[in-house]
C-alpha positions, -999 to 999 in steps of 0.1 A, spaced: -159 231 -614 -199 234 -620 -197 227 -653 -178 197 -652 -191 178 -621 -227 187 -636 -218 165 -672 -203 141 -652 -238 139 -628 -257 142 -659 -236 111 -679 -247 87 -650 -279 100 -637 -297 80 -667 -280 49 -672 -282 42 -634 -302 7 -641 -302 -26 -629 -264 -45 -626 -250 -11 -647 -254 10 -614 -225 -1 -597 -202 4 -627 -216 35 -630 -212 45 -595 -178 30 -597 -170 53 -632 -183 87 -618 -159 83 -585 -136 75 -607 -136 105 -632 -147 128 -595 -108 116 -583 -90 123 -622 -111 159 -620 -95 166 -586 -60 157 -595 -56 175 -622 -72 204 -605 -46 203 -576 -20 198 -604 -29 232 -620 -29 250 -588 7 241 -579 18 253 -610 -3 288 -610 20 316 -616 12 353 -609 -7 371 -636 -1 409 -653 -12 428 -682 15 408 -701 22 375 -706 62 384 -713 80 411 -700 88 426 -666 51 435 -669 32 401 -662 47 395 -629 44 428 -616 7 434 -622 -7 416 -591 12 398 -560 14 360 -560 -14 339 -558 -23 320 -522 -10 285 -549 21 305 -559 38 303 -526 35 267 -512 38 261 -477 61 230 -467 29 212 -454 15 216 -491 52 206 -509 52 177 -488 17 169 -497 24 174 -534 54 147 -528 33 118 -514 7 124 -537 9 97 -563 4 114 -596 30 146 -590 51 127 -612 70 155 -619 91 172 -591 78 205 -574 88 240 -591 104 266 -570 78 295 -566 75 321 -592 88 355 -579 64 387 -579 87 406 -597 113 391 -621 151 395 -619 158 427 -630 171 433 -666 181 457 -686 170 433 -714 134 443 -707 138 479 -725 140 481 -763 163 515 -768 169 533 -802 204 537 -809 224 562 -796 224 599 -809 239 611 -785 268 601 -756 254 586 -723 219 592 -734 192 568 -745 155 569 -755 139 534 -745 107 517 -742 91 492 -719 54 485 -730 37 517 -728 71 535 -707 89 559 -727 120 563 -708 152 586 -710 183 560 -696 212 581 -692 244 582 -673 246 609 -649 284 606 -641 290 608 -678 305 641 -681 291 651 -715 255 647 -695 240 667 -674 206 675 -662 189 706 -652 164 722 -634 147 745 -660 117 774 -649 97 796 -668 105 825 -677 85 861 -659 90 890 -638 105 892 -606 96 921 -579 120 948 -595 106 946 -634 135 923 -646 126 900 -667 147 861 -672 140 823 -660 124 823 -625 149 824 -597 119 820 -565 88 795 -565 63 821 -554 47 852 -562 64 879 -548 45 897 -517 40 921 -538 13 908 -553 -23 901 -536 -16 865 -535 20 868 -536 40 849 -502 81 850 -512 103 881 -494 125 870 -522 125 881 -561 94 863 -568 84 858 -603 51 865 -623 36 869 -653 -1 885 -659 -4 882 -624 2 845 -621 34 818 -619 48 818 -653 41 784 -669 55 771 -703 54 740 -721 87 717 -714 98 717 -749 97 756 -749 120 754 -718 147 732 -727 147 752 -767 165 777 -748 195 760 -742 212 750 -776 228 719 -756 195 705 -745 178 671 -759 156 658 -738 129 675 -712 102 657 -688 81 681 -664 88 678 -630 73 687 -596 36 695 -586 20 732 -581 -9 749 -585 -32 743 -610 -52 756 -623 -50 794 -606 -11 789 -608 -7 811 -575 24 790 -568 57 771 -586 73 744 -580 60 731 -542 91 710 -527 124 715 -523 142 730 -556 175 738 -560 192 749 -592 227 749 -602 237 750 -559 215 773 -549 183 768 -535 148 786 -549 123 773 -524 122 785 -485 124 824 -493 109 842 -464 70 832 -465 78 798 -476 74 779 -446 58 749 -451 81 724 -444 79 705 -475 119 699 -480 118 674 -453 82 660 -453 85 650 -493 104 629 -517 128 646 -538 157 640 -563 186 652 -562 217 647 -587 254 658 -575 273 675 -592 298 647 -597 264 626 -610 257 608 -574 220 604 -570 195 610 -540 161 602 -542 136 602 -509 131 627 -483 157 650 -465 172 637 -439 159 659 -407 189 650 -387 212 665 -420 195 702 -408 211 724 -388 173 736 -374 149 709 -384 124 727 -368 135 759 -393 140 738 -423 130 765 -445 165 784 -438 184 754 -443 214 761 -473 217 728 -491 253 717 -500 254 733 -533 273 699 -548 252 672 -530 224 692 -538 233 702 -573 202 699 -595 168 692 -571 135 688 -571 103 678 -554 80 648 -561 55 629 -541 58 602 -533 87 579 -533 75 548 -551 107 523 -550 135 522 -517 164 499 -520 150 482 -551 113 470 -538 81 489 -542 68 508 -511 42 506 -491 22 532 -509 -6 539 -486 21 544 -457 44 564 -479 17 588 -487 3 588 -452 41 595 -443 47 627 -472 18 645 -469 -12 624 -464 -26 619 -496 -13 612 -534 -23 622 -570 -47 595 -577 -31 564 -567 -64 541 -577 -68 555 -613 -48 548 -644 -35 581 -656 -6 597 -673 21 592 -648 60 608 -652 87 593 -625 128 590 -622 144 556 -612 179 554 -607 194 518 -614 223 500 -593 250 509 -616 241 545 -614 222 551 -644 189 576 -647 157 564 -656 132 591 -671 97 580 -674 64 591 -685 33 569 -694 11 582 -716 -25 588 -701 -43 562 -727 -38 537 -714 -18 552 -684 -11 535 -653 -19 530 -616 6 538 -592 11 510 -578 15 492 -608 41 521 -614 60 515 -587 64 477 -595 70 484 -630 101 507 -621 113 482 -594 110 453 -623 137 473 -648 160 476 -622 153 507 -599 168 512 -566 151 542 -555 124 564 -577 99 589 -570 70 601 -586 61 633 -601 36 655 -610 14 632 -632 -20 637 -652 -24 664 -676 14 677 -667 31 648 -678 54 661 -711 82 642 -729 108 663 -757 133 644 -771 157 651 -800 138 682 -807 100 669 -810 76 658 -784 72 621 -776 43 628 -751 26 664 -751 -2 673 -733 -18 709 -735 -12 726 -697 16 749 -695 40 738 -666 64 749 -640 93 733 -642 113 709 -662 141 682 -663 164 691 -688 195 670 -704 220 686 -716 247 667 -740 277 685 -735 311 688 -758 338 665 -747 355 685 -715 390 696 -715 412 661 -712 451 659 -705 473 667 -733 500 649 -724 511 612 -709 498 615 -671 468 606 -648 445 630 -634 428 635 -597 393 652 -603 375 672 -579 345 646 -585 372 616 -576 364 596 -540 403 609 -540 393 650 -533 379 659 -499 365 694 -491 364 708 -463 350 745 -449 336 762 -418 309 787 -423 316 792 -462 297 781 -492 308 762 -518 295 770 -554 294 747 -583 308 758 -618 292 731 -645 326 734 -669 359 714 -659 378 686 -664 352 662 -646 323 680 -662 320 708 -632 344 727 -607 340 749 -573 350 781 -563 349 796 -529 359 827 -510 392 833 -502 400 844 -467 428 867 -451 443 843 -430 420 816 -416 422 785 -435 380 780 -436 384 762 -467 406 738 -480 406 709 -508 425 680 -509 435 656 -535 452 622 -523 476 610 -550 481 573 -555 515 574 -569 524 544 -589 558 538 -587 586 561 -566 602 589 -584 600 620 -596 564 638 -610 556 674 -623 523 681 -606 497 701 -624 470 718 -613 442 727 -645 428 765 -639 395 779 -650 392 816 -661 374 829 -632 372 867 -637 374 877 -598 402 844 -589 430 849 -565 464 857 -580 474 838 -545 470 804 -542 482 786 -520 492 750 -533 509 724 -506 524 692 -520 531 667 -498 558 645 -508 588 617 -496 578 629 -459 583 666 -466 554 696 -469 559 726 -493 544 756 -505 537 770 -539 519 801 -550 504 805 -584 480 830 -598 442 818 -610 438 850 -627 440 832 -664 422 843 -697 415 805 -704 412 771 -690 453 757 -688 473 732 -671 499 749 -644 528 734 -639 535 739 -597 567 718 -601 587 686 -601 585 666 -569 598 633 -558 577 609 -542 579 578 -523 545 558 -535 540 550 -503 516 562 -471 497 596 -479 508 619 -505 489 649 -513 478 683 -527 462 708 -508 449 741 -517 437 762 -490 414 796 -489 436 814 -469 453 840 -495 467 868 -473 442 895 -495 415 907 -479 384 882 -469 363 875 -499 380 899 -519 389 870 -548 376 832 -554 398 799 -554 387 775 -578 387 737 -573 394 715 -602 414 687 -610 453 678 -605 475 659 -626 511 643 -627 532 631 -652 569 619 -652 592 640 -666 622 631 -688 656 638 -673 679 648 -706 708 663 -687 719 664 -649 747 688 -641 771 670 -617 765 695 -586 730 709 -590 700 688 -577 686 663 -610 648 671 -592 645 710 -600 622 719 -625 644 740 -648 665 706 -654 634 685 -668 620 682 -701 588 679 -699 571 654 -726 
């Protein structure tokens, strides 16, 4: 505003003579009120700014302007004033609507998965639920305590060692946490076609792995004797279920048997499926956090908030997709600015990982981001081949359906990653006591008659006792069939009629008869399919099996 009030002081000052001084007066309050207007004009319409001038990127850069919010007293202001000719625009929202639009994605190579960009975002979008996908936690490989050497099963050095802390296997290598590159992790499994690094350790003495909570494939690696630092409840994690649901934020304390123990808390090994650690959580219930609270709140402190830097984080969207992202650290990214960015394309929840000099990217065989320090652990995707469908005209009740309930007192439930639905679970059998039991509700279409099937894995130590019980037309009854199978197969457990109506259900309990945890039941999916009646003698009942056809 200098500049122009000074040309219009210094475009009167001279000609102020004689009857011209008036005018002049009267010209330079003029031009003073045009100057004003179209000042207040301007900031009505101010709009806030980013790095951008499209994209989710411009309004996610910096909050709204004091002008970008008017008050009523200001809107009703603008409406007397006489040159708003043109009506008042609705404020400009810090973020924009959410849209996948917003990412430009190479087409597909493989099912579910994606490799998009946004700006300077390279992002894996994938669909966890897909059951070709999967994604798993990947460590390095070393020692542990005994001399055998494979991929790390503990987080710490075993005790062992001088600066070793885990009662458990431990793992090492030259006397330190094994560390490899991400792409040297995920080339060990032939399925694998994408990798991102994952949670934060020790660098650079590498005395430690992986320092939240980790599970891998149901069973968790962190919280071995010695490991009692409470992380698992105090910081963010992510955790993807085996049926694809996805968790992202701390643990719940109130979900732990002994919160104040919560290192020799047993994660459900489905809910829990594939974990790990981050810090902190930068998106909850699609808006950016309060950083300096969430940090405050995690552990007291972040990986340089206030600094752009390489930066690698996981978003999950509304419709249940996976967002994988890592900023390169030229020009890298504040994370703040992270935080809005991933709330812009859609996030619901996302946390941030280890960052800086660890962040990695492998896709399709070849490195998208690399940087050169070894790390601990990995994401890895898998694409899987198609699993096993239904060969024949029926509908199927998965174990990873809203439609199967599990239930079990004091046993663990593991988590096979093959089956129908992309995974299946096995437990121990029991002499008598029912500890265990699985149920599949059946929504039955129509009244009639159905052959139920039940799809069996070849589990070397499962039960040749199972214990199947249909509940049909009012009635409960029992069928025993034998899991011990050399491959995966449909079983036939028999024709039933059914009413379509109320409850009607499978149930498979762990109660066998042989001796407790002697054999494994295995959990899996449930079929039905009408049968074709060719020929009814006139006495025997039309509803036994041996009378059916079976298309």
């Amino acid at each position: 505003m200098r500049t122009v009030f000074g040309s219009a002081a210094g475009y009167g000052s001279p000609r102020m003579k004689g009857g011209r001084t008036r005018r002049g007066i009267w010209i330079l309050a003029l031009m003073l009120l045009l100057v004003t207007a179209c000042a207040s004009g301007s900031s009505a319409s101010s709009s806030p700014s980013g790095e951008d001038s499209t994209g989710p990127a411009t309004a996610t850069a910096q909050g709204p302007s004091a002008s970008s919010t008017p008050t009523a007293l200001s809107v009703q202001a603008q409406a007397v004033t006489p040159w708003a000719v043109t009506p008042t625009q609705p404020p400009t929202p810090p973020i924009p609507t959410p849209s996948m639009l917003a990412m430009q994605c190479e087409p597909p190579l493989y099912p579910g998965i994606l490799h998009c960009t946004q700006g300077s975002l390279q992002i894996i979008r994938l669909d966890p639920k897909n059951p070709q996908v999967r994604v798993e936690v990947v460590l390095p490989q070393g020692y542990d305590r005994h001399g055998f050497f494979g991929e790390c099963r503990d987080v710490h050095l075993p005790d062992s060692l001088p600066e070793g802390r885990s009662q458990g296997p431990g793992c090492y290598r030259n006397g330190q946490y094994p560390a490899e590159f991400v792409g040297t992790m995920a080339r060990r499994h032939p399925a694998a076609v994408a990798a991102i690094n994952a949670d934060f350790f020790s660098f650079p003495d590498y005395a430690y792995g992986p320092v939240g909570l980790t599970v891998k494939d149901g069973e968790r690696l962190d919280g071995r004797g010695g490991d009692e630092d409470g992380h698992e409840i105090r910081r963010s994690s992510l955790s993807i279920a085996a049926n694809g649901d996805i968790r992202i934020g701390p643990v719940d304390p109130a979900s732990i048997p002994d919160p104040a123990r919560p290192w020799t808390w047993i994660p459900d090994a489905v809910d829990y499926f594939t974990t790990v650690g981050g810090l902190p959580q930068l998106v909850r219930n699609g808006e950016p956090v309060d950083l300096e609270r969430q940090c405050i709140e995690e552990q007291g402190w972040c990986p340089d908030p206030y600094r752009p830097r390489a930066r690698t984080a996981v978003g999950v969207l509304a419709n249940g997709e996976l967002l994988l992202v890592v900023v390169p650290e030229e020009p890298g990214i504040e994370l703040a600015e992270l935080s809005r960015r991933l709330a812009a394309l859609g996030a619901v929840d996302a946390i941030n990982l280890d960052g800086g000099g660890s962040s990695q990217l492998w896709y399709d065989g070849e490195y998208v981001l690399f940087q050169p320090r070894p790390v601990v652990e990995a994401l890895v995707v898998l694409s899987l081949p198609a699993p096993p469908g239904v060969p024949f005209r029926g509908w199927v009740v998965d174990d990873s359906s809203d439609s199967f309930v599990r239930q079990s007192i004091g046993e663990t439930w593991r988590v096979r990653p093959v089956g129908v639905g992309g995974y299946s679970l096995l437990i121990p059998n029991t002499a008598e006591l029912a500890a265990a039991m699985g149920t599949w509700t059946l929504d039955i279409p129509a009244p009639g008659a159905y052959d139920v099937l039940a799809f069996i894995l070849g589990v070397q130590d499962a039960t040749q006792h199972a214990q199947y019980q249909i509940y049909h037309a009012g009635r409960l009854e029992d069928v025993v069939v034998s899991q011990l199978v050399s491959e995966e197969q449909w079983v036939s457990l028999g024709i039933f009629d059914f009413e379509g109506e109320g409850v009607e259900f499978v149930r498979l309990t762990a109660a066998t008869g042989e001796a407790d945890g002697s054999t494994q039941l295995v959990y899996d999916a449930i079929a039905l399919r009408q049968p074709l009646i060719l020929q009814a003698p006139a006495v025997a009942n039309p509803r036994r099996p041996g009378e059916f056809e079976i298309r």
